[in-house]
C-alpha positions in Angstrom: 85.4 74.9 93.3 84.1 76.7 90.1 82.9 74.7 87.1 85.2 75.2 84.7 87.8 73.8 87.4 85.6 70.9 88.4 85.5 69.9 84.5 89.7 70.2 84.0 90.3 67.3 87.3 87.1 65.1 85.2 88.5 65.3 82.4 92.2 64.4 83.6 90.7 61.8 85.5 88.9 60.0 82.6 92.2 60.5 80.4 93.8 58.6 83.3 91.2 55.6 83.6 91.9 55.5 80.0 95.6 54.8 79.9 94.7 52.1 82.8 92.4 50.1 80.5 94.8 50.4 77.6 92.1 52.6 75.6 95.2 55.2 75.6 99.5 54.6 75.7 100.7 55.5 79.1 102.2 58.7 78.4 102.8 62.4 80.1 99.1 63.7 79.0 99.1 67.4 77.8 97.9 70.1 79.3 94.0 69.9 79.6 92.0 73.0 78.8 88.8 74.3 79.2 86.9 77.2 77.7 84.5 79.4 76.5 82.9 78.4 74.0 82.6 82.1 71.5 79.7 80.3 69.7 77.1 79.7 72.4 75.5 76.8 70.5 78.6 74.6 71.4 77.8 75.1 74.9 78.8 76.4 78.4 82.2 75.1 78.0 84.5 73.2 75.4 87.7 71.4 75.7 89.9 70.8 73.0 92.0 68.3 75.2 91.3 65.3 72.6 92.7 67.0 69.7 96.2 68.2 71.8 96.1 64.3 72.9 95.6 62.7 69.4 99.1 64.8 68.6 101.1 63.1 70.9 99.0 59.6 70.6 98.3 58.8 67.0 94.8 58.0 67.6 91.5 59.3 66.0 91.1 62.9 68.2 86.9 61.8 68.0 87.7 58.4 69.2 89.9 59.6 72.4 87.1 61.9 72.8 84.4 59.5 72.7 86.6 57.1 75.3 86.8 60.3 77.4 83.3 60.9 77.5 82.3 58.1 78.1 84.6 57.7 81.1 83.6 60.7 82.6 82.4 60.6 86.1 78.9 62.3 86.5 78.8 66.2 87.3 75.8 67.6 88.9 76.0 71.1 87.1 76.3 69.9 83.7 72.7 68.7 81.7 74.8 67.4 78.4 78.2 66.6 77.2 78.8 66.1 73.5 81.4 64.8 71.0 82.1 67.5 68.4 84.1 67.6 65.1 87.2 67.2 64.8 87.5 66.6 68.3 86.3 68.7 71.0 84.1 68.1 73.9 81.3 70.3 75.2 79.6 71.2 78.3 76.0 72.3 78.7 75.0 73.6 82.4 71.6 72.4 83.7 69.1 75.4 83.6 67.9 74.2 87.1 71.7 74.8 88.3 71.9 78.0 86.8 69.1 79.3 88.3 70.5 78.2 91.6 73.1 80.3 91.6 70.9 83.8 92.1 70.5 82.8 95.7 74.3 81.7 95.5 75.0 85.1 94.6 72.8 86.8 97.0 74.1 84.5 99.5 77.7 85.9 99.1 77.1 89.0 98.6 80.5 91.3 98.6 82.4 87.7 98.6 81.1 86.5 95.7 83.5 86.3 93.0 86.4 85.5 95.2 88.8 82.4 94.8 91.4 80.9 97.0 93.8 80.4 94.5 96.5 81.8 96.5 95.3 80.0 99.9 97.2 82.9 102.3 100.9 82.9 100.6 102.3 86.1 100.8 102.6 88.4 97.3 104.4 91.7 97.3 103.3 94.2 94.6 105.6 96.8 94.1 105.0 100.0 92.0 105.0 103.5 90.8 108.1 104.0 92.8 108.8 107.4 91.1 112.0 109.3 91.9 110.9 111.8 94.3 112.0 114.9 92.3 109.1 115.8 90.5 104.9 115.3 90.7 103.7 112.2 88.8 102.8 112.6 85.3 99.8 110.8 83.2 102.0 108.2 82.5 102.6 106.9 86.2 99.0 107.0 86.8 98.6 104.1 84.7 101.3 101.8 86.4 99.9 102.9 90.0 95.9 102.0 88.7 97.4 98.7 87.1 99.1 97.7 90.6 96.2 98.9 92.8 93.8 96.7 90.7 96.2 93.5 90.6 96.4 93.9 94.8 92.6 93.9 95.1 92.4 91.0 93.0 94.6 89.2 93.9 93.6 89.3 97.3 90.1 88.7 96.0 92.1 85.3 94.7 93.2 84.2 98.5 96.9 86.0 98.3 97.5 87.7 101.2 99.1 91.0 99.2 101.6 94.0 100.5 101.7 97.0 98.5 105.0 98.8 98.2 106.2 102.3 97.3 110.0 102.3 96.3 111.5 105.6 97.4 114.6 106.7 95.3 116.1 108.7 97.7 119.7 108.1 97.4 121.8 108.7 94.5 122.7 110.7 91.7 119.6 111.8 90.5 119.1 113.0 94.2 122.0 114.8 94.2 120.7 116.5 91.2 117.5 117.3 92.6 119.0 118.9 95.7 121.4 121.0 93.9 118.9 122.3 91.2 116.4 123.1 94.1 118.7 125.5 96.0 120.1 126.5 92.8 116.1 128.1 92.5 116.0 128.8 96.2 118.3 131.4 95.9 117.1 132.9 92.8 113.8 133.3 94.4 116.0 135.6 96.8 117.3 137.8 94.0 121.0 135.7 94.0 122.1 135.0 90.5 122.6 131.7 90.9 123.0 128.7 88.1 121.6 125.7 87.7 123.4 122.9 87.2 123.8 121.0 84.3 122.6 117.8 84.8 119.2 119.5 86.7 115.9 119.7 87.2 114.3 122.4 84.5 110.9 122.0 85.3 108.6 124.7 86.0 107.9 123.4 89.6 110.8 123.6 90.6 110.2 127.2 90.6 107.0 127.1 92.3 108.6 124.4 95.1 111.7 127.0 96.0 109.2 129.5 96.4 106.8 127.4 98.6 110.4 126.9 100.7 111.0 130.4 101.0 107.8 131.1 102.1 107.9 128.7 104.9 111.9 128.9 105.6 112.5 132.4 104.7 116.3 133.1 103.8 117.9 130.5 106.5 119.1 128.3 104.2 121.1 131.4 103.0 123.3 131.2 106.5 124.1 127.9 106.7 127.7 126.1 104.5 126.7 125.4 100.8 126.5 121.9 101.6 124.7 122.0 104.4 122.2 124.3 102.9 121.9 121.8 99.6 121.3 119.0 102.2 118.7 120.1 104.8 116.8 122.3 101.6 117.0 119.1 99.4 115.3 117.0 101.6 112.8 119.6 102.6 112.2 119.6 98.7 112.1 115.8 98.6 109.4 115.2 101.7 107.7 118.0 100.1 107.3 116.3 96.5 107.0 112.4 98.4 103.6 114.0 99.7 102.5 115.0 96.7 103.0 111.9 94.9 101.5 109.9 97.9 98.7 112.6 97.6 97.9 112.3 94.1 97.8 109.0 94.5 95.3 108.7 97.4 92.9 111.2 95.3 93.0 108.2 92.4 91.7 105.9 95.4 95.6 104.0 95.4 97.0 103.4 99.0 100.3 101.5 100.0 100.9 99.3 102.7 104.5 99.9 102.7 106.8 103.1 101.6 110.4 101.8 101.3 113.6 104.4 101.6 116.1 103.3 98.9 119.0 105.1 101.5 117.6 102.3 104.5 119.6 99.9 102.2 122.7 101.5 102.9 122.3 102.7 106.4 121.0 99.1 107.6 123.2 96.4 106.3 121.3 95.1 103.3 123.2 96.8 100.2 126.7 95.7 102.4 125.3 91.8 102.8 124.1 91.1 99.3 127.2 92.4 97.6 129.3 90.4 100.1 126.9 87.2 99.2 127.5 87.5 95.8 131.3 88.3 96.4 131.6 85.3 98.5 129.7 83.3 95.6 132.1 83.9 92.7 129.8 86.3 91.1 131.8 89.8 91.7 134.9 91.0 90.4 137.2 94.2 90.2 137.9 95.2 87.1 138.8 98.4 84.8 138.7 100.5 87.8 134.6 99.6 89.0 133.1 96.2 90.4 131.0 94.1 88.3 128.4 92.0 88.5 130.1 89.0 86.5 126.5 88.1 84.5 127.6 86.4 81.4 128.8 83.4 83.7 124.9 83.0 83.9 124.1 83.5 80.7 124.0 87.3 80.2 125.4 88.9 77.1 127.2 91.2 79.2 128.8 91.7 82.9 127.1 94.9 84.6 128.7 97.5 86.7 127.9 97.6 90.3 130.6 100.0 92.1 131.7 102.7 90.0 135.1 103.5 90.2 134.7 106.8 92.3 132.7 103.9 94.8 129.7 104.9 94.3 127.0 102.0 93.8 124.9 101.8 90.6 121.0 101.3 90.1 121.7 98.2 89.8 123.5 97.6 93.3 120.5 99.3 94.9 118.1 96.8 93.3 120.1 93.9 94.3 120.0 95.2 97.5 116.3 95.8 97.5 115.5 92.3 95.8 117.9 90.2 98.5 115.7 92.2 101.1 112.3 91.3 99.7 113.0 87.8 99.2 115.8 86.6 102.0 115.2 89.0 104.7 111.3 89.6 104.3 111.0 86.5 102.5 107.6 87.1 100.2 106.9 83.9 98.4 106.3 85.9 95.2 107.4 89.4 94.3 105.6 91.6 91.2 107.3 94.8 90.0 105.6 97.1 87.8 107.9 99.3 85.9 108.3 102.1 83.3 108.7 100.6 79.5 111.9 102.4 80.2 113.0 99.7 82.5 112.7 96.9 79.8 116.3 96.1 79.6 116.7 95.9 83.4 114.3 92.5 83.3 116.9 89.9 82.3 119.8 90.8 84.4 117.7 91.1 87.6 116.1 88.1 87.4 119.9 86.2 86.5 121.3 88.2 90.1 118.2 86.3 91.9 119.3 82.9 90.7 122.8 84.1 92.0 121.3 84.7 95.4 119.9 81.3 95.3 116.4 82.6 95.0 114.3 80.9 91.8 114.0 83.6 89.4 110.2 82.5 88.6 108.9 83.7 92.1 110.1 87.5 90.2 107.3 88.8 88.0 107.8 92.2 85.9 105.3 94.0 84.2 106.1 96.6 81.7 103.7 99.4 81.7 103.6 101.2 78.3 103.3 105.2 77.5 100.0 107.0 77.6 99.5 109.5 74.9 96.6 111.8 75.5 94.2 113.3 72.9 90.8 115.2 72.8 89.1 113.7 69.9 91.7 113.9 67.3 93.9 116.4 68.7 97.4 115.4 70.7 97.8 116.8 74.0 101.3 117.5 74.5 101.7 120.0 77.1 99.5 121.2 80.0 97.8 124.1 79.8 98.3 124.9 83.0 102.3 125.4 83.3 103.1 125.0 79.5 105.3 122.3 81.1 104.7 118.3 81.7 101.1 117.2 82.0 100.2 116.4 85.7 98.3 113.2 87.1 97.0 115.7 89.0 95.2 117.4 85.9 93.8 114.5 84.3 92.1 113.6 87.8 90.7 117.1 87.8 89.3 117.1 84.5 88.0 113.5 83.6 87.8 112.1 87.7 88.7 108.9 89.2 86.6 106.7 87.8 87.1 107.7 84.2 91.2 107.1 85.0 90.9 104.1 86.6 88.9 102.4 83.6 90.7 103.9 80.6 94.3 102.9 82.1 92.8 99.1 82.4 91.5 98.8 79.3 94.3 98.3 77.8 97.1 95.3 78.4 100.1 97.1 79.9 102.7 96.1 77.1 100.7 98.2 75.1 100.7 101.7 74.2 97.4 103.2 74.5 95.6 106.4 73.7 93.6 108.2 76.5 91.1 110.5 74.4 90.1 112.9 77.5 86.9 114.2 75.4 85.8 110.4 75.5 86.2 110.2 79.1 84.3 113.2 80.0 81.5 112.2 77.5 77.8 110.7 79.2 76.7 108.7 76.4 76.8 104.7 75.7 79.8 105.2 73.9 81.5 106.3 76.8 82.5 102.6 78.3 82.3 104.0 81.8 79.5 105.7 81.4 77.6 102.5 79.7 78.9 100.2 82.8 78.1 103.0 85.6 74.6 103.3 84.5 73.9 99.9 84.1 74.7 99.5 88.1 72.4 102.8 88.3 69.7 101.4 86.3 70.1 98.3 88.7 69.7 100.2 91.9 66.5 102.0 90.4 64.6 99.4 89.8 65.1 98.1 93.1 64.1 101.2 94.4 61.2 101.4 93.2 60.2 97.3 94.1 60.9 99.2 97.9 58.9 102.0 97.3 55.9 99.0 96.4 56.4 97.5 99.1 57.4 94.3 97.3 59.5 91.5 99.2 61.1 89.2 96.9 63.2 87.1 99.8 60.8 84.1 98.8 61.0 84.5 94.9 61.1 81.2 93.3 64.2 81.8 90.9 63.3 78.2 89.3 60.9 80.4 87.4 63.7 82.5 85.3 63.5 80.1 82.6 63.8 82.5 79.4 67.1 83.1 77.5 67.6 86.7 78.3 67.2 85.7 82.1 69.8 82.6 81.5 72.0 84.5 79.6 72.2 87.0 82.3 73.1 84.0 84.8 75.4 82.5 82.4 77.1 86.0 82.6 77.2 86.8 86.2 78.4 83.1 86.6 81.6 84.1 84.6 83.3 86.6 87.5 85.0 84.1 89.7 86.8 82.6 86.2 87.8 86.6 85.4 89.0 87.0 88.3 91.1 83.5 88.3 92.3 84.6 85.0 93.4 88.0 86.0 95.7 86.6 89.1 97.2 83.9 86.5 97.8 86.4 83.7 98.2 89.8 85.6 96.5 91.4 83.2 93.7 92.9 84.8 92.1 94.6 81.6 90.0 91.8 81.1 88.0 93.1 84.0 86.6 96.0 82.2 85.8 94.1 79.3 84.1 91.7 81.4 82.2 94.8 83.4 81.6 95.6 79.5 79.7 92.6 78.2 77.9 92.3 81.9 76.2 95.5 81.1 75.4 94.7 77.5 73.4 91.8 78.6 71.8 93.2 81.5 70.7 96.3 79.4 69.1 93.7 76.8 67.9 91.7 79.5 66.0 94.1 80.5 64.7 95.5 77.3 63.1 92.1 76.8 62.0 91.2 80.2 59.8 93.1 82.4 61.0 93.4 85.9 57.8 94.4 88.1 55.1 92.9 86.7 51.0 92.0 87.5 52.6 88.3 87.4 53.9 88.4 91.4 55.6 85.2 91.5 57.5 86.2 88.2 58.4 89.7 89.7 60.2 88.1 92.9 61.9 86.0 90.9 63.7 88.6 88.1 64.1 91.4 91.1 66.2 88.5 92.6 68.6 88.2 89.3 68.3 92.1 89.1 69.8 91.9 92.7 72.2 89.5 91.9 73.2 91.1 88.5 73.7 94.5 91.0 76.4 92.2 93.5 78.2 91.2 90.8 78.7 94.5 89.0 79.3 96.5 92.0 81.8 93.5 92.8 83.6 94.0 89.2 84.0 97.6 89.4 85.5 97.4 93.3 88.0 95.5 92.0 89.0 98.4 89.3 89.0 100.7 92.4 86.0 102.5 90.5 82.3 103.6 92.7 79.1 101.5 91.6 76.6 104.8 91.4 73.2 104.4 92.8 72.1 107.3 90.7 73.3 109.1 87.5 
């Protein structure tokens, strides 16, 4: 159990023995909290617990404190425990506990860091699910980093995760897709052909007839229009679904799972969950189309399912998709990321749940926001490449893997954020991945070279790392497993690379201030064990973005 969990169950325990003597009324107690303290002065940790209690209690928040304290079974990590105006407590860690903890770390190794919050239940995370008519632009790269990094740490949290790729392959925008590709197919064979309205425009849609041709030659040309449009179209769509899935493999994202939208229909589960909610009260005919009846739930509004030419809406495809997550493959929790377009969608799918008879809570959205990319000052709007959308694809080949993954995480997905390419590219401390990569470099060459001596520090006394530099560095590296806690309550995984930020800050001055290989032997062993330490549990942080920890740079 880490500290900072350790401290919540003393804490609620002496609040407890409290209301038993009479020292407090026996009410519901609050909430208890424990933090960070900003101001290392007040401590490892702080709890404002006495002052949230005094609210509800009418009592003197120092004198509940005091009662607390004073209550307060031992703990053998903590060296002090104070009463602090107007009412919090803090938390000092023993320095001989601290130090502990290097070999702790070392211990672990690739582990360290990990949590069993989740103790083996079952979380699907499903996202980027692009329609498959077109490559993914900058903008999806962010949702499919966001997702990849949630699954690693939420398995790093004890969740035992599936990742999921929605395929829209049924539909109108399908339809579209097919007809606007052999609308190009044929005017790559000199036929003056038009597309249609509601199509596809883009420039690879050119390029993707002509790949066809190439392959197909003019078959498609002897076949019944419709026929044609169906076999080409989804030659077109498997030939754009690999793409996507390998652009997304080239950012280092994988899926467990890629899930046909059309399998809803053609095994059962689109039929079954409109008859459930038929059968509940919740669907009705009326003005032609069938409607989900939501303002009986609360909604504002009813929403269409069936149009009335029978054709089932977005919606009916998600209900579908939902009642097969939840009743058939029966996940115990279910996160969607989608596009900030999808914003209005949130509401009405979690009320259809509760109509299903699942709890609406075990559904978690995230909304990822736009990207908007720039080169110092200047907006990039188009690619440079096909004057048309700017790729994923071009991004990764200009700034890399690493340099995506970081810049889309440092940012909390309800936010817009820019992506400044020159930044990315740039090898300089004011580069954030640059500054963390290097730090991780600088890590591995100092060990390196304690090899190249000859030096083996398995038996360094690390009761000898006794400055503050050397501390503060423990106190750091002793901060992961509560990031990575955080991250798998909040899902908002951006913390890590401000966390992978401040790690490298203080290993940087820790190392300005302390010599690592020294004439003093006993001293060297020791600090090239926290150098090693400090080298697990930044290698550890930047796994868990999906990013490489350099040896060299």
């Amino acid at each position: 159990m880490i500290v900072k969990q350790k401290l919540i169950e003393l804490l609620t325990q002496a609040a407890s023995e409290a209301q038993q003597l009479g020292k407090l009324p026996a009410i519901a107690l609050p909430e208890v909290t424990v933090e960070r303290p900003q101001n290392p002065e007040h401590g490892d940790y702080a709890s404002s617990f006495p002052l949230k209690l005094a609210r509800a209690v009418g009592v003197s928040p120092l004198t509940i404190a005091d009662d607390i304290v004073g209550l307060m079974a031992p703990c053998p990590e903590i060296a002090t425990i104070a009463v602090a105006t107007p009412g919090f407590i803090n938390f000092t860690l023993k320095s001989e506990w601290l130090t502990r903890q290097v070999d702790s770390i070392l211990a672990a190794g690739n582990s360290y860091g990990n949590v069993d919050l989740g103790q083996g239940s079952r979380v699907q995370i499903e996202f980027v699910s692009v329609n498959p008519t077109g490559p993914l632009h900058v903008g999806h790269g962010r949702g499919a980093i966001l997702g990849s990094t949630l699954a690693n740490v939420l398995a790093a949290d004890g969740y035992k995760v599936e990742k999921e790729y929605y395929i829209n392959d049924a539909g109108n925008q399908v339809d579209a897709f097919y007809r606007s590709l052999y609308a190009r197919y044929q005017q790559c064979l000199g036929i003056d052909a038009e597309m249609p309205s509601d199509g596809y425009f883009g420039s690879y849609m050119v390029d993707l007839a002509k790949d066809v041709m190439a392959e197909e030659g003019d078959r498609f040309l002897t076949l019944p229009e419709q026929e044609a449009i169906s076999q080409l179209g989804q030659l077109g769509l498997e030939k754009i679904t690999n793409q996507i899935r390998s652009d997304l493999e080239l950012l280092g994202v994988s899926f467990d799972v890629w899930f046909s939208e059309q399998s809803l229909y053609d095994n059962g589960q689109y039929q079954t969950a409109m008859s459930l909610l038929r059968q509940a009260g919740y669907v009705r005919e009326k003005e032609g189309a069938t409607w989900f009846v939501s303002t009986t739930l609360g909604e504002d509004k009813d929403n269409v399912v069936i149009r009335s030419d029978g054709s089932p809406t977005y919606f009916a495809s998600d209900i579908a998709y939902h009642y097969n997550k939840f009743l058939e493959r029966k996940f115990d929790r279910v996160i969607n990321i989608w596009g900030a377009d999808h914003q209005g969608h949130i509401s009405r799918m979690k009320v259809v749940l509760g109509a299903m008879g699942v709890s609406p809570e075990r559904l978690e959205i995230i909304i990822s926001q736009m990207v908007t990319l720039r080169r110092g000052q200047e907006l990039v709007r188009i690619s440079k490449r096909s004057g048309d959308i700017i790729t994923l694809r071009e991004v990764l080949d200009e700034v890399g893997i690493d340099a995506c993954r970081f810049f889309f995480l440092s940012r909390s997905a309800d936010s817009q954020m820019d992506f400044d390419l020159e930044l990315a590219k740039r090898e300089s401390a004011d580069n954030p991945v640059y500054y963390v990569q290097y730090a991780h470099a600088r890590i591995a060459s100092i060990l390196r070279l304690a090899q190249q001596r000859g030096i083996n520090y398995e038996d360094g006394d690390v009761s000898l790392l006794s400055s503050e530099p050397e501390l503060t560095l423990i106190r750091k590296m002793l901060l992961l497993p509560e990031i990575v806690e955080v991250v798998a309550h909040t899902l908002e995984p951006h913390h890590l690379t401000y966390y992978a930020q401040d790690l490298a800050t203080v290993f940087h001055s820790f190392y300005k201030q302390c010599r690592v290989i020294s004439r003093n032997e006993a001293l060297t062993k020791a600090r090239l064990k926290v150098v090693e330490a400090a080298k697990v549990v930044l290698a550890k942080t930047l796994h868990l973005m999906g990013m490489t920890a350099p040896e060299k740079m």
